[in-house]
C-alpha positions in Angstrom: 155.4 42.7 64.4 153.8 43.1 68.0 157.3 43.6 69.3 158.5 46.5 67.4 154.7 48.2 68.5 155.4 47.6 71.7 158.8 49.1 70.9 157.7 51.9 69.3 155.3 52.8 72.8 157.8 52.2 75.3 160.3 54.5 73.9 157.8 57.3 73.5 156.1 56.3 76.9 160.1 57.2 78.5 160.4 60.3 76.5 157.6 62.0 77.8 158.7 60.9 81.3 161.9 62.6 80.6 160.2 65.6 79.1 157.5 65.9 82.0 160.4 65.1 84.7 162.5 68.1 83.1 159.9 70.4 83.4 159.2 69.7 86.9 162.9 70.2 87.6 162.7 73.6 85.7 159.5 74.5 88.0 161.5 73.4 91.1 164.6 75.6 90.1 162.9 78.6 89.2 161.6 78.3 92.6 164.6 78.0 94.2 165.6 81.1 92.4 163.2 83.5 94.0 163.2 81.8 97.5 167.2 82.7 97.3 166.5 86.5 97.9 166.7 87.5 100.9 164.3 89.0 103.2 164.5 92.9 103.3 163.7 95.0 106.0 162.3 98.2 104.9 160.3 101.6 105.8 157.3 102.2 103.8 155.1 105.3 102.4 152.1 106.1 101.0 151.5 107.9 97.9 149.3 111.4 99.4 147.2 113.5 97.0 147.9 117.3 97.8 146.7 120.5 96.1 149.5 123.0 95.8 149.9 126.2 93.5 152.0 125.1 90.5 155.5 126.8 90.1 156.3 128.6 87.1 160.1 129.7 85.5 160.3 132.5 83.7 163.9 133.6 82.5 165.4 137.0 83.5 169.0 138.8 82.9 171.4 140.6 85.9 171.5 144.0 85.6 172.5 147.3 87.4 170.1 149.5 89.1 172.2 152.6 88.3 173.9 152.3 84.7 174.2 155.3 82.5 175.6 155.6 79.0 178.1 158.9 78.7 177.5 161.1 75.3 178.7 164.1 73.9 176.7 167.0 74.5 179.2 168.8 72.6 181.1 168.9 69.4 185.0 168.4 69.6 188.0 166.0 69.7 188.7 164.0 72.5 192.0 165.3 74.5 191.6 163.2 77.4 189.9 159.5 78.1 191.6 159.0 81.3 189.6 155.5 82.0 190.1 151.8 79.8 187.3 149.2 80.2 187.1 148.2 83.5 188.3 150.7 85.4 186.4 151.5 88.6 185.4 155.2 89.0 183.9 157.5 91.7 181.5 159.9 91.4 182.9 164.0 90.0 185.7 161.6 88.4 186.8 162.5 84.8 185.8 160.1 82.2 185.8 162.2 78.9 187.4 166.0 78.1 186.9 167.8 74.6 188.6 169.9 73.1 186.3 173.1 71.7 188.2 176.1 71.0 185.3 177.8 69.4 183.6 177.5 72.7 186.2 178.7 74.4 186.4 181.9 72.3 182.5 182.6 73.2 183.0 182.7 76.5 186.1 184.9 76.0 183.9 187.4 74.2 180.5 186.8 76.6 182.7 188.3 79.3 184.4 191.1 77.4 180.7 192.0 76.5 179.3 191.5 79.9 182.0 193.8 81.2 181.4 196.9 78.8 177.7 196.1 79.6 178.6 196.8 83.3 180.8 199.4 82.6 178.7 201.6 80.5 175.5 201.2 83.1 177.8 202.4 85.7 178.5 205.3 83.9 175.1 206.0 82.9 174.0 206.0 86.8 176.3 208.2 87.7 175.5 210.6 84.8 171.3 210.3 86.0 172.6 211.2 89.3 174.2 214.4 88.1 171.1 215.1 85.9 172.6 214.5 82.8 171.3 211.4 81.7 167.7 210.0 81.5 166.0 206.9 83.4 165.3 205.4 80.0 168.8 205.4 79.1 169.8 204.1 82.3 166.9 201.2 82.1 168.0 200.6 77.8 171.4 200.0 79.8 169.9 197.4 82.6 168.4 195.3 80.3 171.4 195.4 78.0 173.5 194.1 80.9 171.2 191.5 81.8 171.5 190.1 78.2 174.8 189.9 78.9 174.9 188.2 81.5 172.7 185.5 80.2 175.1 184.9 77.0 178.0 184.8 79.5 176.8 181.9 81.5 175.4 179.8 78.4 178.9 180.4 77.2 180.0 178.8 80.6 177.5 176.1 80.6 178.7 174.9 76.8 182.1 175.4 78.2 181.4 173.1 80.7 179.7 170.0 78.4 183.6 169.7 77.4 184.6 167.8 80.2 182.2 164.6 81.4 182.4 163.6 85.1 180.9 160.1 86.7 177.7 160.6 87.7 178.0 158.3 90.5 180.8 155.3 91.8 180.6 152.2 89.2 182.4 150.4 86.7 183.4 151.0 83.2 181.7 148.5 81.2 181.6 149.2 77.8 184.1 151.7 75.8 183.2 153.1 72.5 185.6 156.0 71.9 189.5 156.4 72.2 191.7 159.8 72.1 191.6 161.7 69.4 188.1 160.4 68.2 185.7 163.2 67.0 182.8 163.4 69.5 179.2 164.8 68.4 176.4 165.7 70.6 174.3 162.3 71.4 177.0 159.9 70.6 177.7 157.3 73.1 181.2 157.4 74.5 181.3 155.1 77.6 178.9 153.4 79.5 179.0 153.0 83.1 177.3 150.5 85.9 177.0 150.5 89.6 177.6 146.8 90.8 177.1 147.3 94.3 172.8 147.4 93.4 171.6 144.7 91.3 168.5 143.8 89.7 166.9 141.5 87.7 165.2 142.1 84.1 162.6 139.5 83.5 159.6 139.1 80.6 156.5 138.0 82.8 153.6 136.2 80.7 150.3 138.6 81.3 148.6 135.8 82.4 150.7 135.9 85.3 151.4 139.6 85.4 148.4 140.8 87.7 150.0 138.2 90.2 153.0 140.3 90.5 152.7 143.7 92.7 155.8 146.2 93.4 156.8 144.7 96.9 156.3 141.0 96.5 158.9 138.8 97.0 159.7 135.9 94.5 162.4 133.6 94.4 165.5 134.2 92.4 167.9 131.6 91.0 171.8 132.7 89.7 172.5 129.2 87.8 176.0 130.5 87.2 176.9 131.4 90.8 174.7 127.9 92.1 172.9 131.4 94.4 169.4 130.9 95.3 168.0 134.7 96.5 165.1 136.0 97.7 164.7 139.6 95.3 161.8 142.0 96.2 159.5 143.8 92.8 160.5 147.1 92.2 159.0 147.9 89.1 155.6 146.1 86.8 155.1 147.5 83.3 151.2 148.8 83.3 150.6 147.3 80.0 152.1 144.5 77.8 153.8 143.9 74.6 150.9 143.0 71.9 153.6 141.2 69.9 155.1 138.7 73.1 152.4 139.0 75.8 154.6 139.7 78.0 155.5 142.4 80.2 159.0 143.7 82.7 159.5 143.6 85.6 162.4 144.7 87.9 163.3 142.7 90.8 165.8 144.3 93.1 168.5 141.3 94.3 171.0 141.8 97.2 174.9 142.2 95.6 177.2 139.3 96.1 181.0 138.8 94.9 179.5 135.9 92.6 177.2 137.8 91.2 177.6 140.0 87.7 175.6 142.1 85.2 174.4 140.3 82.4 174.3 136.7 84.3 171.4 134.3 83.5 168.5 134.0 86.3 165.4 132.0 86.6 162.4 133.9 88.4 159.7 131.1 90.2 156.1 132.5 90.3 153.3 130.5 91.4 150.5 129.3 89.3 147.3 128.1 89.5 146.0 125.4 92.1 146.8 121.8 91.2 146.0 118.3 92.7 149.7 116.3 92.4 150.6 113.0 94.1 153.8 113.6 96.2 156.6 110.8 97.8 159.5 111.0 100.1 162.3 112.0 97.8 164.5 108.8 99.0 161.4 106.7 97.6 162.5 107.7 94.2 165.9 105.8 92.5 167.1 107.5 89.0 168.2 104.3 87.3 169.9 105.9 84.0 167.3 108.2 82.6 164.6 106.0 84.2 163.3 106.9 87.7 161.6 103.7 89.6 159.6 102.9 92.9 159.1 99.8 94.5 155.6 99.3 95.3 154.4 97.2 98.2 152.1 94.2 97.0 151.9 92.1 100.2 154.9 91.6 101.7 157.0 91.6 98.3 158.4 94.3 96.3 157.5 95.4 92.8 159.5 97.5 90.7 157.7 99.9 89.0 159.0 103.2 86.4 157.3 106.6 87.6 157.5 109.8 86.1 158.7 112.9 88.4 158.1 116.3 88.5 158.9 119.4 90.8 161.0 118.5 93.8 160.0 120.1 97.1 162.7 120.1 99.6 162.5 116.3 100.6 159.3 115.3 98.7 159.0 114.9 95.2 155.8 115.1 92.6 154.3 112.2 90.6 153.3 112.8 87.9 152.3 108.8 86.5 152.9 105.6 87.6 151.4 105.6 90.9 147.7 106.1 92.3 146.8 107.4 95.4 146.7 105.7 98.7 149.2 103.3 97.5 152.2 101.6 99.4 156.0 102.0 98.2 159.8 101.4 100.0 160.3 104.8 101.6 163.7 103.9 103.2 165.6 100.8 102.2 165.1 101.0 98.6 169.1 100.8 96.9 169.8 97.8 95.9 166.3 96.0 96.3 165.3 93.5 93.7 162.2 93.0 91.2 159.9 90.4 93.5 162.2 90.7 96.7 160.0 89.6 99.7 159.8 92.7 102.6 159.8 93.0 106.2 158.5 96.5 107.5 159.8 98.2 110.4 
């Protein structure tokens, strides 16, 4: 009976050997582990608090400085649409000609009436010179000719609203009417833009609007020509709209052969003063949708997630994940591992 106690103890006595040898031999290998990274030589940085003015985007639409939209002043048929969309026009060219026969028959009979007008006051002076008329007559006569002369001309100037020139060189951009169309005074018949000055149309928040002076400069980005301008404020709206507290403003942009009327732009404006924690930009490594920093603890490296913000040139912002006055791998950071021991140059 003694025996199989004694048995019983020896065999459990060896098992926990075994167990307390096999976690030694765990210890010992997860040692080995981390001694097996190499050492790194690196640059490091610290984290600096700054105060900068925050940047604000606000969105904003190409457009032409001089665009004009062409309409009837007149009512006729169109005879003659000499231009198709596109078409690049100069200034005095012939866009639209209508046909107005009625019009044309006024100034027919404005002359014929301006002429007897003339006619019979010539007559009249000579008669008052040979003392057989009167200066009343001869005045009646005057002003009759003068009444003339004024129907004659707005016959002329009607006459005239039949055919529609450019008012200066642009594009055609947008055609409404086609030959034969019936044209009525207001409609719109083409519309017209001048490519060569650009500007940009953007809805500025009122809280930033007393910011913005005619003059200023603000930065422009064209996300669709990858363009970063610099556009000058030509024109703040006095007041706001009570429904979108917001307010246009024009900002004149220099012309460019990527460039085009109706193109998306982003407008930066600068905000209020803000205290931010900024980094050299190579300190930062996007893994995935994650961005990481390896912190200096010692003379090893902890990986750590951050969250960014704005990037300035070759800094970026913090926004968590970091305090100030802290260490992290500035230069040396691709590839470096969670725990990796340092060297600093």
């Amino acid at each position: 009976m003694i025996n199989w106690h004694m048995r019983i103890a020896g065999v459990l006595l060896f098992g926990g050997v075994v167990a307390i040898s096999g976690c030694k031999g765990s210890e010992e290998h997860s040692t080995a582990v981390v001694q097996q990274l190499p050492e790194r030589t690196v640059e490091i940085a610290e984290v600096r608090e700054e105060t900068a003015r925050s940047r604000i985007e606000v969105v904003g639409t190409v457009e032409a400085v001089e665009k004009a939209s062409i309409a009837a002043r007149v009512a006729g048929q169109i005879i003659e649409l000499p231009v198709v969309l596109g078409s690049k026009v100069e200034k005095g060219d012939l866009l639209v000609k209508i046909s107005a026969g009625e019009i044309s028959a006024k100034v027919l009979q404005a002359e014929a009436q301006l002429s007897q007008a003339r006619r019979n006051l010539a007559r009249e002076n000579k008669l008052q010179k040979q003392g057989a008329s009167t200066q009343e007559t001869v005045k009646s006569l005057a002003d009759a000719t003068r009444i003339a002369e004024a129907a004659y001309e707005e016959a002329r100037t009607m006459l005239a609203y039949t055919t529609i020139s450019a008012p200066f060189s642009g594009m055609v951009t947008k055609k409404i009417a086609n030959i034969g169309d019936l044209a009525t005074p207001g409609s719109i018949l083409l519309q017209i833009e001048n490519g060569q000055t650009l500007q940009v149309l953007a809805q500025i928040p009122e809280i930033l609007l007393l910011q913005v002076a005619v003059g200023d400069s603000l930065a422009v980005r064209i996300p669709a020509a990858e363009l970063t301008l610099v556009g000058e404020v030509a024109e703040v709206a006095p007041s706001a709209n009570p429904l979108s507290r917001t307010a246009p403003v024009k900002i004149n942009i220099p012309a460019g052969p990527d460039l085009r009327v109706g193109q998306f732009a982003r407008i930066s404006l600068e905000g209020d003063h803000e205290t931010t924690l900024v980094l050299p930009g190579s300190a930062v490594i996007a893994k995935g949708q994650m961005d990481i920093v390896f912190v200096v603890e010692g003379k090893t490296a902890r990986m750590r997630l951050v969250r960014i913000g704005a990037i300035y040139d070759d800094e970026v912002e913090i926004l968590s994940g970091l305090d100030p006055g802290e260490q992290v791998v500035a230069s040396g950071a691709e590839g470096l591992q969670d725990g990796q021991p340092l060297k600093f140059n």
